[in-house]
MILUM-673019 format. One line per field, with one value per residue: z, x, y of N, C-alpha, C in turn; residue in one letter. Coordinates in steps of 0.02 Angstrom, whole numbers, plus 50000, padded with zeros to 5 digits. Example, Ala and Ser with C-alpha at 12.3 -4.5 7.8 and 13.67 -1.06 7.14 Angstrom:
! residues 2
nZ	c(50390 50354)
nX	c(50660 50642)
nY	c(49716 49888)
caZ	c(50390 50357)
caX	c(50615 50684)
caY	c(49775 49947)
cZ	c(50390 50394)
cX	c(50660 50645)
cY	c(49835 50002)
rest	c(a s)
! end
This chain:
! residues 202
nZ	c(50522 50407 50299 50165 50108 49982 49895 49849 49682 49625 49739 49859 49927 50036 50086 50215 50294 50251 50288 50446 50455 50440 50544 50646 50653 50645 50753 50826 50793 50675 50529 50441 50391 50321 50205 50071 49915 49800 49681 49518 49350 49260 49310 49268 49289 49405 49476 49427 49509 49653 49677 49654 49746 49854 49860 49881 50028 50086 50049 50091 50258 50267 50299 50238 50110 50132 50270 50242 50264 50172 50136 50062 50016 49926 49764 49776 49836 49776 49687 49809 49852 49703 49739 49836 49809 49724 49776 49903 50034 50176 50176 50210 50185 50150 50107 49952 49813 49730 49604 49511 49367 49326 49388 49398 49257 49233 49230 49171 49077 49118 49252 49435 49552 49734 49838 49787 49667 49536 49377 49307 49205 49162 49043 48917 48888 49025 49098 49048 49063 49204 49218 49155 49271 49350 49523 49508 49621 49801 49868 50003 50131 50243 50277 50242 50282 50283 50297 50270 50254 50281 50264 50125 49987 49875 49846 49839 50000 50015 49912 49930 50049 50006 49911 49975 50069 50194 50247 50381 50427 50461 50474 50461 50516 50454 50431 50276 50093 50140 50233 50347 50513 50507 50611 50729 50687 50669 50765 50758 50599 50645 50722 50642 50545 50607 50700 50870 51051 51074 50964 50994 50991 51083)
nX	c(50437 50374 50221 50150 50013 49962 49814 49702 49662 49505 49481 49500 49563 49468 49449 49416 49531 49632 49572 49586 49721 49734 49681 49751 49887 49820 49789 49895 49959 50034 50004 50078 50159 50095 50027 49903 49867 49743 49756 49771 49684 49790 49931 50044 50067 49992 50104 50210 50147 50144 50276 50317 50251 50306 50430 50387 50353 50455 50541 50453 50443 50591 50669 50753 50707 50723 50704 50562 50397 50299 50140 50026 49880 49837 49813 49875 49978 50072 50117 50173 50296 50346 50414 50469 50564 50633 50664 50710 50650 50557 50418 50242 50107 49977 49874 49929 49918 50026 50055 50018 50004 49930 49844 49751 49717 49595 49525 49505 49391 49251 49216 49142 49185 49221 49194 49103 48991 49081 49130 49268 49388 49469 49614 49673 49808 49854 49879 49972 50077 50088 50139 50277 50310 50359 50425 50534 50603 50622 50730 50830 50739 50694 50663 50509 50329 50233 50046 49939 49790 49718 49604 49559 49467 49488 49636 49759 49839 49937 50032 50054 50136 50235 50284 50357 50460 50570 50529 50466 50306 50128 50025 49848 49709 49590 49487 49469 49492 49481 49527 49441 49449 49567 49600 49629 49774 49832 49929 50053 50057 50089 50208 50274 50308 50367 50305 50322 50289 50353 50358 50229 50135 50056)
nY	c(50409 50450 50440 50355 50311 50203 50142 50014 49944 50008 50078 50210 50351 50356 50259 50131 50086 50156 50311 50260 50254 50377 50434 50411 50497 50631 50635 50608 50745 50733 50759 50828 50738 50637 50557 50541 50493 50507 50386 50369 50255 50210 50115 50145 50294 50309 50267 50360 50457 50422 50425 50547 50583 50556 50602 50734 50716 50680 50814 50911 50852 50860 50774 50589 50499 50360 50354 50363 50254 50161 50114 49983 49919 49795 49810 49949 49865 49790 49918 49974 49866 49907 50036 50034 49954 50027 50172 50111 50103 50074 49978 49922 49799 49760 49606 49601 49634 49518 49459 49571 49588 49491 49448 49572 49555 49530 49608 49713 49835 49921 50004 50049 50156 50094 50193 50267 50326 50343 50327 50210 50165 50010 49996 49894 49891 49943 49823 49789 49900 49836 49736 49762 49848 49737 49681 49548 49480 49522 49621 49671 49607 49637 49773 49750 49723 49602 49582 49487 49397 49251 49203 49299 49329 49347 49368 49232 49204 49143 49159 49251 49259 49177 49255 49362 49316 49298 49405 49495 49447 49454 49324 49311 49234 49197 49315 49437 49498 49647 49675 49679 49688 49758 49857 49796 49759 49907 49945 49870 49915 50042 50046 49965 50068 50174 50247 50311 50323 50445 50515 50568 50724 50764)
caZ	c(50526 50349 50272 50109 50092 49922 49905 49796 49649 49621 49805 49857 49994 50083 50105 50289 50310 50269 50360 50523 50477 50436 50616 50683 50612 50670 50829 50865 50774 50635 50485 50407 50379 50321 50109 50029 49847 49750 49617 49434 49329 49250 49337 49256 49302 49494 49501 49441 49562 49707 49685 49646 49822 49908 49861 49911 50091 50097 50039 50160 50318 50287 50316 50187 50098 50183 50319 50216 50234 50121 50176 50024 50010 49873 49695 49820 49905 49732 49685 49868 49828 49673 49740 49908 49775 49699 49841 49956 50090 50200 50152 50235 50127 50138 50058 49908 49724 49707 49532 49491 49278 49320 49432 49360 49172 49223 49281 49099 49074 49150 49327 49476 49597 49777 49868 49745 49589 49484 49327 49297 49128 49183 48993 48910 48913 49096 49104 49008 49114 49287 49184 49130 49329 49417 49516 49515 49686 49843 49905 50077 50136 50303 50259 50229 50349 50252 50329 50251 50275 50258 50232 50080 49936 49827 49799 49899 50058 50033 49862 49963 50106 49967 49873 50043 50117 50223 50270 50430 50417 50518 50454 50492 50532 50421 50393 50211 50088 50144 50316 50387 50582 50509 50680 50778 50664 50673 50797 50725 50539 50665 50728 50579 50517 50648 50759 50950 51075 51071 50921 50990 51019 51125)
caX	c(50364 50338 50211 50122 49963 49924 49757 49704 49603 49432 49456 49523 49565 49401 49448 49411 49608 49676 49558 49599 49790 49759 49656 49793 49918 49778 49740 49969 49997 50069 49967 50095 50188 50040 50014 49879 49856 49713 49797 49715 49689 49849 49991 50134 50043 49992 50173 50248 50096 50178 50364 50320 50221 50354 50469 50371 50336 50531 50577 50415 50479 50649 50689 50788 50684 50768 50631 50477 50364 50248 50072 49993 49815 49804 49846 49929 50027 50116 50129 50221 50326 50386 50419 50516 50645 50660 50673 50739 50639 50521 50342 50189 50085 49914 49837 49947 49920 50111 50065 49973 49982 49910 49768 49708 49702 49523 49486 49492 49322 49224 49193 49143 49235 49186 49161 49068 48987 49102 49171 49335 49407 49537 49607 49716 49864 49853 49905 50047 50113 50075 50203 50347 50358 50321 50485 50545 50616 50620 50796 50852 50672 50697 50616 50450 50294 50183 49996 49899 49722 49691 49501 49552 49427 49495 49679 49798 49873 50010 50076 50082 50187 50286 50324 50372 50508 50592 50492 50417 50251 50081 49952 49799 49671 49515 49470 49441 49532 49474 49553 49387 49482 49637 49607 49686 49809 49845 49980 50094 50095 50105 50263 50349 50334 50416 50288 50324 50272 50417 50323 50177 50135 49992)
caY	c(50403 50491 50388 50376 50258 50196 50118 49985 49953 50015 50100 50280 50388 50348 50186 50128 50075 50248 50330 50236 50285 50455 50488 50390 50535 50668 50630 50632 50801 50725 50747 50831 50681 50581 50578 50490 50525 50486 50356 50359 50188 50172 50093 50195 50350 50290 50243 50425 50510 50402 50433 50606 50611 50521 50637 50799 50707 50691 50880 50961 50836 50883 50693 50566 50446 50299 50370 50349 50194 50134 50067 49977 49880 49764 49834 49987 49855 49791 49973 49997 49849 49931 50088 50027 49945 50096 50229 50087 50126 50022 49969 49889 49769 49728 49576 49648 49584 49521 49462 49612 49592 49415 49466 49606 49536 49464 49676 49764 49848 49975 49994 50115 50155 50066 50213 50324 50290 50374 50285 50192 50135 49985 49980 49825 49941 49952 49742 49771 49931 49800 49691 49794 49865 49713 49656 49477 49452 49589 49625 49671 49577 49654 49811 49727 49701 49573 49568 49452 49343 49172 49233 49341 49299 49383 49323 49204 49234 49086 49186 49343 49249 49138 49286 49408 49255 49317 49450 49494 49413 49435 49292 49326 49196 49217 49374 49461 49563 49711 49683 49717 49693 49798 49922 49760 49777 49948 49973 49854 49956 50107 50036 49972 50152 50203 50295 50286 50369 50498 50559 50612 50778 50797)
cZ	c(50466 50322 50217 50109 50015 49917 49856 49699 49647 49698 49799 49920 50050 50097 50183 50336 50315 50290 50428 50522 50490 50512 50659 50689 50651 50747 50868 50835 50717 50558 50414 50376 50372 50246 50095 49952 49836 49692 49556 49416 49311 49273 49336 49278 49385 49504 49504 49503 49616 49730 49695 49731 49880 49913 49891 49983 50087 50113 50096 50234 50333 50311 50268 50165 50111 50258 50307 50233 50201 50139 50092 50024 49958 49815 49740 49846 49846 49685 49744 49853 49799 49696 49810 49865 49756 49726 49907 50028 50119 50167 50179 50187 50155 50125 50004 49848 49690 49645 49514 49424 49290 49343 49403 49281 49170 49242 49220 49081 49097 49215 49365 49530 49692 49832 49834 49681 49529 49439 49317 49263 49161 49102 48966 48913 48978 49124 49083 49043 49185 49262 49220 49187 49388 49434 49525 49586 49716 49865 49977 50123 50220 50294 50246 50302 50303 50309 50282 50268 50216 50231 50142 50004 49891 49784 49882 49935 50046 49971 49886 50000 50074 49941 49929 50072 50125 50271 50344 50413 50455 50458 50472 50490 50513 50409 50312 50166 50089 50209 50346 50487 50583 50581 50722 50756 50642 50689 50770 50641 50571 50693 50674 50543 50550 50685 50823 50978 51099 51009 50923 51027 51057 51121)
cX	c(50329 50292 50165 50099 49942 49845 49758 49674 49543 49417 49490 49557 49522 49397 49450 49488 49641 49644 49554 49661 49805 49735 49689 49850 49882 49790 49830 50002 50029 50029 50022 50167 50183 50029 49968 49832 49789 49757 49750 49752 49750 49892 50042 50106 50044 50071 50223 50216 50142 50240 50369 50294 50247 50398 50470 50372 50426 50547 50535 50437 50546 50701 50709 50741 50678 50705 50566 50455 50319 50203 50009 49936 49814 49842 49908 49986 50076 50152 50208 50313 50374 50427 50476 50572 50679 50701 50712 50707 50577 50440 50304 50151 50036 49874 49858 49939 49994 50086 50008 49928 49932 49833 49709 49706 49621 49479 49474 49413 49333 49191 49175 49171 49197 49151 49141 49032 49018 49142 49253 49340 49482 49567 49664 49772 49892 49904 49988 50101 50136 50146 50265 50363 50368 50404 50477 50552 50635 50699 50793 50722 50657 50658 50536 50416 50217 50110 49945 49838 49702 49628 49498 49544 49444 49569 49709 49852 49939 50041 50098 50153 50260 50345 50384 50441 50556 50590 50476 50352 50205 50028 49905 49759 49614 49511 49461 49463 49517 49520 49496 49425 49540 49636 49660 49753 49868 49917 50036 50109 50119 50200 50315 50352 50354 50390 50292 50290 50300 50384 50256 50187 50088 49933)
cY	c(50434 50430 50395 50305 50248 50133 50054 49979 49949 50070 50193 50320 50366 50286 50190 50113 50135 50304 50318 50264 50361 50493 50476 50467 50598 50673 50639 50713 50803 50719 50769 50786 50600 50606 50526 50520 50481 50427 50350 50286 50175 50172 50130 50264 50361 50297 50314 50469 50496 50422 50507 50630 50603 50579 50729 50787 50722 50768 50910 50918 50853 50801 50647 50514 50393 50298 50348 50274 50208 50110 50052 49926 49866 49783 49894 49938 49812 49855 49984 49937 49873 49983 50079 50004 49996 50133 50190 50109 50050 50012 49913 49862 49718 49708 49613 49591 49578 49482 49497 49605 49528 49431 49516 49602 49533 49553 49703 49750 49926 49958 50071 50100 50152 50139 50288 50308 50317 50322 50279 50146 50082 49950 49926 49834 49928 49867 49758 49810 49889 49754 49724 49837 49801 49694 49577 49443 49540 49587 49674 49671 49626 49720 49823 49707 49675 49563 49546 49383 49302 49163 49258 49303 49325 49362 49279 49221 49190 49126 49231 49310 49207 49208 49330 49347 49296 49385 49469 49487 49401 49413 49312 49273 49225 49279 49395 49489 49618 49724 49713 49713 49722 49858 49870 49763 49834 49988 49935 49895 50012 50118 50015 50048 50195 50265 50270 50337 50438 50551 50594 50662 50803 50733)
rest	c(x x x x x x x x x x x x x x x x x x x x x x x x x x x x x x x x x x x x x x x x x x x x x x x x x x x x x x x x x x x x x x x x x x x x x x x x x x x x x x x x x x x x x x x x x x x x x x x x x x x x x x x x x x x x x x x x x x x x x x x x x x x x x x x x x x x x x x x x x x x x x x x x x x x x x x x x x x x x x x x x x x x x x x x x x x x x x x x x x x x x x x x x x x x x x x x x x x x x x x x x x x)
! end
C-alpha cells in the first residue's frame, strides 16, 4: 500500500486527485505510507525527485519496492510509467501523456502553475529529456491499472489504451482530463495499491 502520487504538468500537490488519495491515507492511519512530492519543470530532475522519494517511502516503511505503487495524472502518469520499469513495481495511470516528448513540444514557454499563480519555465531542453526517458513498450503489463476518459480534451484516450495492451483497463465514458468524477474511481486505485480493509487502522 506504499504509494507515491506524481502529479502532472502545470499542477501540484493541491491537485483535487491527490488530495482525495491523501485523505483517503488520513482518514486509515496510513499517511505514513503516502508520498507526494512537489515535481519541478524538468523531466530528468522530476524523475531523480521520484526515484529518490520512492526509495525513502521504501527504507521509512521498511517494505521492498516491489510494494510501491505509483499513482500518476497526466505528464505524472508517463513519469510513473518510467519509473515502474525501472523499480519494477506497480503503477496507476491517469489520462497519462504516453507520448510525453510529442505532447508537450506544443508546452515550451512560460506558464503558471494551475493552482497558484506562481511561474513556470517549460524550457526546449525539457522535450528532449521527455525523449531520451520515454519507454517504447511496457513489460510484464500486468502491473498496470490504465484509467482513462473518452471526454479527455486534452489528449487521446485510444493512445493511452493502445499503448497500455494488455493492461487492466477502466474506460471511462466522457468525462475530462482532469478526472473531474475520479472519487468514483477511487476505490479501485485504492485497491490496485493494495489497500484492504486489513489495513485499516481505525
Amino acid at each position: 500500500m506504499m504509494t507515491l502520487y506524481l502529479h502532472g504538468f502545470r499542477s501540484s500537490p493541491n491537485s483535487f486527485k491527490a488530495q482525495l488519495m491523501r485523505e483517503a491515507f488520513a482518514t486509515r492511519g496510513l499517511l505514513d505510507y503516502w508520498c507526494c512530492p512537489r515535481l519541478p519543470a524538468s523531466p530528468r530532475a522530476a524523475i531523480d525527485l521520484a526515484q529518490a522519494q520512492a526509495h525513502e517511502l521504501s527504507r521509512q516503511c521498511a517494505r521492498p519496492l516491489s510494494q510501491l505503487s505509483i499513482v500518476g495524472s497526466s505528464l505524472g502518469g508517463f513519469y510513473a510509467i518510467v519509473l515502474a520499469q525501472a523499480l519494477d513495481c506497480r503503477a496507476v495511470l491517469l489520462n497519462p501523456a504516453v507520448h510525453a516528448a510529442r505532447d508537450l513540444a506544443t508546452q515550451v514557454g512560460k506558464h503558471t502553475l494551475y493552482h497558484s499563480d506562481e511561474p513556470m519555465t517549460f524550457l526546449p531542453e525539457y522535450v528532449n529529456e521527455l525523449a531520451q526517458m520515454s519507454v517504447e513498450k511496457i513489460s510484464k503489463p500486468e502491473r498496470y491499472l490504465l484509467i482513462a476518459a473518452t471526454g479527455d480534451e486534452l489528449l487521446d484516450w485510444r493512445e493511452m489504451a493502445a499503448f497500455m495492451s494488455g493492461a487492466k483497463q477502466i474506460i471511462v465514458p466522457g468525462s475530462d482530463h482532469g478526472l473531474s468524477d475520479f472519487e468514483k474511481y477511487l476505490p479501485d486505485v485504492l485497491r490496485f495499491a493494495g489497500m484492504t480493509a486489513k489495513n485499516q487502522t481505525g
